[in-house]
TORRO-990491 format. One record per residue (C-alpha): x, y, z; residue in one letter. Coordinates in pm, whole numbers, plus 50000, padded with zeros to 5 digits. Each point is the difference from the previous one (the first is absolute). Layout:
# residues N
XYZa ...
# end
This chain:
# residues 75
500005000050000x 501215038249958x 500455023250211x 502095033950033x 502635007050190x 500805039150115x 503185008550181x 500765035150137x 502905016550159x 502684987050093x 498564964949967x 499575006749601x 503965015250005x 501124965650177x 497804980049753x 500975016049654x 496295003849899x 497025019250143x 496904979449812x 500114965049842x 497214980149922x 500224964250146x 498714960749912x 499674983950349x 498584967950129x 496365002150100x 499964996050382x 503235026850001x 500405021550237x 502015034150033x 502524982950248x 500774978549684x 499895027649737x 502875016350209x 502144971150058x 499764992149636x 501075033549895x 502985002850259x 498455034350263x 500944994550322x 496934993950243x 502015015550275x 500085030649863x 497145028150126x 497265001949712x 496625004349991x 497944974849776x 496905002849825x 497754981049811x 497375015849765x 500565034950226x 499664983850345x 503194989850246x 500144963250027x 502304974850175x 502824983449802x 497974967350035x 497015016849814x 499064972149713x 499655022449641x 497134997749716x 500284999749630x 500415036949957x 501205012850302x 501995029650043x 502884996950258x 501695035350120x 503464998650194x 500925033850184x 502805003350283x 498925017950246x 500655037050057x 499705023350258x 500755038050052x 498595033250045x 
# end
């Protein structure tokens, strides 16, 4: 199934890419779209599905759009 995967930030620098569009295994979840493409977990990001902050063990849909943002703070 296809999905799309956004990186910002820093996240995107590290990555090489800021939007790819993705063939994964029905049952996938994000925790194994980031594995598979190599961004570290540990690192502070916020993680949305389809506009709405999900877990890394969210499950995805045919479709889905998948946003990866590092945190920021500041005044």
């Amino acid at each position: 199934m296809k999905i799309t995967l956004k990186l910002t930030g820093g996240i995107a620098h590290n990555a090489g890419f800021s939007r790819r569009e993705l063939d994964v295994e029905p049952g996938a979840t994000v925790a194994d779209v980031l594995d598979a493409m190599a961004i570290d977990r540990t690192w502070p990001m916020i993680i949305a599905r389809n506009g709405w902050a999900v877990e890394p063990d969210e499950p995805l849909q045919a479709g889905d759009s998948i946003l990866l943002a590092p945190v920021f703070s500041g005044g």
